[in-house]
N, C-alpha and C positions, 0 to 999 in steps of 0.2 A: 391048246394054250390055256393056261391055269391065269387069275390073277387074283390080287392080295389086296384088298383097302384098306392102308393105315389110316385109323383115324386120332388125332391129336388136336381135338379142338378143344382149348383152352381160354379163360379170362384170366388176364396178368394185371395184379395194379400194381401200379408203377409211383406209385404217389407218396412223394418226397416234402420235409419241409424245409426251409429256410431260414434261418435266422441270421437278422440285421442286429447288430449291436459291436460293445468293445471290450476288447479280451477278451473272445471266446473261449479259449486254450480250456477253461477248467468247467464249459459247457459240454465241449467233447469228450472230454475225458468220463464227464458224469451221462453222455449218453450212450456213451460204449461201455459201462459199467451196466448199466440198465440192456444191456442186448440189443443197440443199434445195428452192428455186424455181424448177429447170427449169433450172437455169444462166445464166438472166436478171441482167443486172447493174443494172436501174433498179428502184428501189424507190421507193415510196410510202408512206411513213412517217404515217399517221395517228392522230391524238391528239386530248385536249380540253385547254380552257383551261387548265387545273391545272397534267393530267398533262406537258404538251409542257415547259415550261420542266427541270421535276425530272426527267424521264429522256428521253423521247421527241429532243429536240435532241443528248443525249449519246449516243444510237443513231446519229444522223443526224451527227454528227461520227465514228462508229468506222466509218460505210457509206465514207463519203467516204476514210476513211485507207486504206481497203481496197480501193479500186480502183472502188466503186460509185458509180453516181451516183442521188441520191438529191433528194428533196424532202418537206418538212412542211408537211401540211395539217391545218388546227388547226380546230376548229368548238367553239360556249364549253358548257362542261359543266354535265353534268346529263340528267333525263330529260324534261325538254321538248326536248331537241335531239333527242331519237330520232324524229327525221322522216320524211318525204317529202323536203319541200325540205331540211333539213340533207345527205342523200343526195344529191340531185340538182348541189345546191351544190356540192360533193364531185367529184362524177362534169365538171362544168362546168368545175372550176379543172383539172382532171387533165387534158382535152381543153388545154385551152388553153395547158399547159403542156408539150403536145406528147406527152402519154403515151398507147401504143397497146398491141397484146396483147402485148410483151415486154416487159409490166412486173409487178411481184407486191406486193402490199399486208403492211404490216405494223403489223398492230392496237397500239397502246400505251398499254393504261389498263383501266378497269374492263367493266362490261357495257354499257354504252348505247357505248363505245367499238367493243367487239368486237362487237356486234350490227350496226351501223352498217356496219363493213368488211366484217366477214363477206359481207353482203349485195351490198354495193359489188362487192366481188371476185368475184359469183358472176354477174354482170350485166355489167359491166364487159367490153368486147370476148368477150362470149358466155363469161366467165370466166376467170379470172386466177388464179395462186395467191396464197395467204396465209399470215401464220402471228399467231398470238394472244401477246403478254410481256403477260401480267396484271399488272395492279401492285394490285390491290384484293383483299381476304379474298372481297368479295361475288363476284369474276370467278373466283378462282381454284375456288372452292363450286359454283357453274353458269355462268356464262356463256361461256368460253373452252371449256368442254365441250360436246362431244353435235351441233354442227354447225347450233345452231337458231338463225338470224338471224331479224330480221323488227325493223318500225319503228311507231310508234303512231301512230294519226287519235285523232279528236275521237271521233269512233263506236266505237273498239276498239282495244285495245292488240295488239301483237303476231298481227295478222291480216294484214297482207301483211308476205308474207319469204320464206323458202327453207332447205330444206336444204341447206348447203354446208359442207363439212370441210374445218378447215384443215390445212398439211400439217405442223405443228407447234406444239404448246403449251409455252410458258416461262413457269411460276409462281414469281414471282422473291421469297422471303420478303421478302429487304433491303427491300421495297420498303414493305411493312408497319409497319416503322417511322415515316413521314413521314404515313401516313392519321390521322386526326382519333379519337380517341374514339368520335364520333358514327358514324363509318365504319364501323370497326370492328365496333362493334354490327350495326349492316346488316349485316353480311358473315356475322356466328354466325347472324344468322335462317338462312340459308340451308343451314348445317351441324346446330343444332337441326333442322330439317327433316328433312334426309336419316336423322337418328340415329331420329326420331321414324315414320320412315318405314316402316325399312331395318335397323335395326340397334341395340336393346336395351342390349348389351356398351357400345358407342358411347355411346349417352344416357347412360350411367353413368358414364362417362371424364369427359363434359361436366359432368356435375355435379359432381364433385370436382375440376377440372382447368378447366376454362375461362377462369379468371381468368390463366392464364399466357399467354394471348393478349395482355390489356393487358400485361402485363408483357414479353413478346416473349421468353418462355420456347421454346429452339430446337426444344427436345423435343416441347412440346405442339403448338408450330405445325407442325412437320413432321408428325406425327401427325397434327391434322386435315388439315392438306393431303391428304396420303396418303389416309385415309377419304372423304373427300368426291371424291377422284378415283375410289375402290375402287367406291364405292356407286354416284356416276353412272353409271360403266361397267357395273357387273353391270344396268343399266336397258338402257342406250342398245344395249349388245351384242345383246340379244334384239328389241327395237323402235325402231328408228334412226329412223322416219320416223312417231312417235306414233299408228299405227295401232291397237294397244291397252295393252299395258302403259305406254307411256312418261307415259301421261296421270298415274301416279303422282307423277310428278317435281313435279306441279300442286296436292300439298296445303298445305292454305291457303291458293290464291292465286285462289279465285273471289273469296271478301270481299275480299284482300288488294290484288288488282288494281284491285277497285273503288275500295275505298279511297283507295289512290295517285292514284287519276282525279280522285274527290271535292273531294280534300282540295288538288286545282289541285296535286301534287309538293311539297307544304311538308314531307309526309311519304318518308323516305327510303325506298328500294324495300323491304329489311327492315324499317322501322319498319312499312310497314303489311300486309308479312304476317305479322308476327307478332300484331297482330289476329285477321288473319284463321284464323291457326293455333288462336289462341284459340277463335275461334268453331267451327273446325271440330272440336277437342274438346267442345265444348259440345255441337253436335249430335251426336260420337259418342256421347258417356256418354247422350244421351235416346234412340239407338236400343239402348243395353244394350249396347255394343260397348268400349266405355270406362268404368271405375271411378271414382268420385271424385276418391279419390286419386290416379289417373294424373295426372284431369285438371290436379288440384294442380300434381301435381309439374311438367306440360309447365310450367304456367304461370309456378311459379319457376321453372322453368332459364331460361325466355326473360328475365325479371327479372332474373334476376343476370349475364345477356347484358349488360343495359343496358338493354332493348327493355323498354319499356309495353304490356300487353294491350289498355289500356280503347281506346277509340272516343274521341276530342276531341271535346270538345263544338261547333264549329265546322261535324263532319260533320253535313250533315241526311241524318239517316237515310232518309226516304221518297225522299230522292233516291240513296241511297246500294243501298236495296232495288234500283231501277229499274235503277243500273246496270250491274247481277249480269246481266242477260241480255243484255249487251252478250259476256258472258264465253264465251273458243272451246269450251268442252265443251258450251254447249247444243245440243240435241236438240230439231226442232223445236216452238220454241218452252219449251222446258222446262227449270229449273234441275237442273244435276246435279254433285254434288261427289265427289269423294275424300275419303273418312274411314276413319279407323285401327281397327285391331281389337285396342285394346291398344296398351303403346308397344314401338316397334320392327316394325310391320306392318300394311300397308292392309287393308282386307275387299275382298275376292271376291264379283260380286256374279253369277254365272254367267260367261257369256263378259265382262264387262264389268270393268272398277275403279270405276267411277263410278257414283252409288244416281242417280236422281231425287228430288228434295226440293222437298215441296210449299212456295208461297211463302210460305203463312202460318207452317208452320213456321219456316222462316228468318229472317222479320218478327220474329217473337216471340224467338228468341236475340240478334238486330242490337237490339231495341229495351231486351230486358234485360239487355244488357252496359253495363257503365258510362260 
């Protein structure tokens, strides 16, 4: 017997930058003139229902004035589109519309938008580049960050996808303005998160200050913008590819995942982690890791987010238990969460972030939450 060692040992930088400001549209434009995408001139402009008419078309008219040739593929919004086939559909229209590896994707809209491309572009002619214009609080908080695409089955969210980094983030405030109330709120779950995670000082900013969000205060928004990029980073820099810390970035979102499943998406992505966040104070304070009044406090801040703790009565909870170990951090066969040690920092559990939590524990917090 003969054998062959391929060797492929490579350094990859992956290192992308970010810009916070308003109207970005003719920043894009001037860094893909300058060879942000490889110097490719065909772009593939991707959006949802919403997003495309409000900004995504007015990209795809600045590509066109600039010498680019461009198309908009629109798939209808929300996160039941974060598919398989919505992907596939995608990848089918862009074939047939003649597009090969010299073309580069440009995400335009919230998380199930950039999750979607991201992935798209990573698979696409063995990988394309991309870049992420956020238009949502919820995108610009995690999803346009950290490089983690991935689409949802019936069986699990967010378990086929990929690591792929885009070669540019634009979180464009302006755009802030035209999101809904209810959006809105979704998007602080995700900044409540990170403050409750990561950052103490932060929780505190948010509870005197958060409400300049609805009001589109430049100050506070650019502040959180800034912290929710500062926080992800200081994760994603040490564990890019969730091998172990990055699993932090995941508090609140075992219940919070499920929930969103349960509840068939009537629930917005932050509406139902901040249940989940709830619950996962809940089980902090009964391992002695969290005070009461922490727990209080997570609770109001998410409250005057807009976000609701309780559980709808609509969720059946015994279906809701079950479909906790559909969630990526089980081990087999066994639930294991992220919980805080105090607000502003996770518990260490040895080499791990994440405890095991027997189910009946868990039963018992899901069944005496309101």
């Amino acid at each position: 017997m003969k054998s062959f060692n391929v060797t492929l040992k490579k350094v990859v930088d992956d290192s992308y930058d970010i810009d916070i400001g308003y109207g970005l549209e003719d920043r894009l434009i001037n860094d893909l003139k300058n060879g942000l995408c490889c110097g490719y001139k065909r772009a593939a402009v991707i959006s949802d229902s919403i997003v495309a008419p409000l900004y995504a078309e007015g990209i795809c008219e600045k590509l066109s004035e600039n010498g680019f040739s461009q198309k908009l593929f629109v798939f209808p919004e929300g996160e039941k589109s974060k598919t398989r086939r919505t992907k596939e559909q995608l990848e089918d229209d862009m074939l047939a519309s003649g597009y090969r590896r010299d073309c580069f994707v440009i995400a335009v809209g919230g998380g199930v938008v950039t999750d979607i491309s991201g992935f798209l572009a990573g698979t696409y002619g063995r990988g394309v580049p991309f870049v992420n214009y956020a238009t949502t609080l919820l995108a610009a908080a995690d999803a346009s960050i950290g490089g983690k695409t991935a689409v949802d089955t019936p069986l699990a969210t967010n378990l086929i996808g990929m690591f792929n980094q885009p070669k540019k983030v634009y979180i464009d405030l302006e755009t802030w303005k035209t999101l809904p109330r209810r959006q809105l709120s979704s998007g602080l779950c995700e900044t409540v998160k990170h403050a409750m995670m990561a950052d103490k000082e932060f929780f505190e900013y948010l509870e005197n200050n958060v409400e300049g969000v609805f009001e589109f205060d430049r100050t506070v928004c650019e502040h959180i913008a800034e912290k929710n990029c500062d926080i992800k980073y200081s994760v994603v820099m040490k564990d890019e590819r969730e091998a172990s810390l990055r699993e932090i970035l995941n508090l609140g979102h075992t219940v919070g995942r499920a929930i969103e499943v349960v509840s068939d998406y009537r629930l917005l992505h932050g509406e139902a982690v901040a249940i989940g966040l709830a619950a996962e104070c809940i089980l902090s304070e009964s391992m002695g890791l969290m005070t009461g009044d922490e727990v209080k406090r997570s609770i109001s801040l998410l409250n005057k987010c807009g976000l609701s703790t309780n559980i709808p009565d609509y969720i059946d909870r015994d279906i809701l238990v079950e479909k906790l170990y559909t969630d990526k951090k089980v081990r087999d066969g066994k639930l294991r969460f992220i919980v805080q040690d105090g607000i502003g920092k996770v518990k260490q559990f040895g080499d791990s972030w994440a405890v095991g939590v027997k189910k009946s524990d868990i039963q018992k917090i899901i069944y005496d939450m309101k």
